[in-house]
C-alpha positions as CSV (number, residue, x, y, z in Angstrom):
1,X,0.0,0.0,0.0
2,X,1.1,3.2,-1.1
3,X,1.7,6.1,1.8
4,X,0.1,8.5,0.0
5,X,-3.1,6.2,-0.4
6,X,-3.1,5.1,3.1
7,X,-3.1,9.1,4.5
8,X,-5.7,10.4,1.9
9,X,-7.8,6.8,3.3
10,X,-6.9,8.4,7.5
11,X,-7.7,11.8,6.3
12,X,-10.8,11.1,5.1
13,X,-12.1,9.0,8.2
14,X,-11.3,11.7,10.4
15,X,-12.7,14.4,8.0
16,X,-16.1,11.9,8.3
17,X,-15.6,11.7,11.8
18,X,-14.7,15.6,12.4
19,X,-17.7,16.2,11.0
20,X,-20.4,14.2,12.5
21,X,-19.1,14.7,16.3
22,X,-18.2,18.0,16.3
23,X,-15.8,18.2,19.3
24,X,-14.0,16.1,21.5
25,X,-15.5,15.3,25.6
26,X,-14.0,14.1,28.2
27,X,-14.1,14.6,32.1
28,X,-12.0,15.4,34.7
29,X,-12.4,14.4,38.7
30,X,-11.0,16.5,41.6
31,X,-11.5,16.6,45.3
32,X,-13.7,18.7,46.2
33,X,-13.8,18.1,50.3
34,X,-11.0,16.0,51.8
35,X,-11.6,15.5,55.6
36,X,-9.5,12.5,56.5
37,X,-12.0,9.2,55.9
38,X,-14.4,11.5,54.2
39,X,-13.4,12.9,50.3
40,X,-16.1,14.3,48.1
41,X,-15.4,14.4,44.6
42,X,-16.6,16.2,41.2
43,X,-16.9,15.8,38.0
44,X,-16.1,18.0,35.4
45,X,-16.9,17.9,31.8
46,X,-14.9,19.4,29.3
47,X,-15.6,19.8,25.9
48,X,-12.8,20.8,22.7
49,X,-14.9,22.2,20.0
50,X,-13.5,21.1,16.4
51,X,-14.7,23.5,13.7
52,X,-16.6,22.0,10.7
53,X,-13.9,23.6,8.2
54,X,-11.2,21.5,10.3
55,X,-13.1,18.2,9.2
56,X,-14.3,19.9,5.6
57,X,-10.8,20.4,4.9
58,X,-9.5,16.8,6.1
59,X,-12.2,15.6,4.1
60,X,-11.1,17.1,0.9
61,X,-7.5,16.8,1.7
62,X,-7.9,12.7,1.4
63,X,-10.1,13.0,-1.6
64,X,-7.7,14.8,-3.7
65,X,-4.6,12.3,-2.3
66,X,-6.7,9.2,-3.5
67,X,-7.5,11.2,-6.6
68,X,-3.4,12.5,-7.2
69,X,-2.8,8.7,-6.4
70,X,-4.7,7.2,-8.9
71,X,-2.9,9.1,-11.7
C-alpha cells in the first residue's frame, strides 16, 4: 500500500468523523472536600470544539490524495 493512499484513506475518516461529532469530551475528577475518611469528589466535563472547516478540509485533503494517487 502506497503512503500516499493510506493518509488520503486516514484523512478522510477523520474528516467523516470531524464532522459528525463536532468536538471532542472528556471529564475530569478532583477533590472537592478531603476531611480524612471522608473525600467528596466532582466531576467535570470538558468539551474541545473542532470546527466543521477542520473536518471539511480533512475531508477534501484525502479525496484529492486518493485522486493525485490514482494518476
Amino acid at each position: 500500500m502506497k503512503p500516499a493512499l493510506f493518509v488520503g484513506i486516514l484523512l478522510i475518516i477523520v474528516g467523516v468523523l470531524s464532522l459528525a461529532y463536532q468536538g471532542i469530551t472528556y471529564t475530569t475528577k478532583e477533590k472537592a472536600l478531603d476531611l480524612g475518611p471522608l473525600q467528596i469528589t466532582t466531576e467535570t466535563d470538558h468539551t474541545i470544539p473542532l470546527p466543521p472547516i477542520l473536518g471539511a478540509l480533512a475531508l477534501a485533503g484525502g479525496v484529492v490524495l486518493l485522486v493525485a494517487n490514482k494518476r
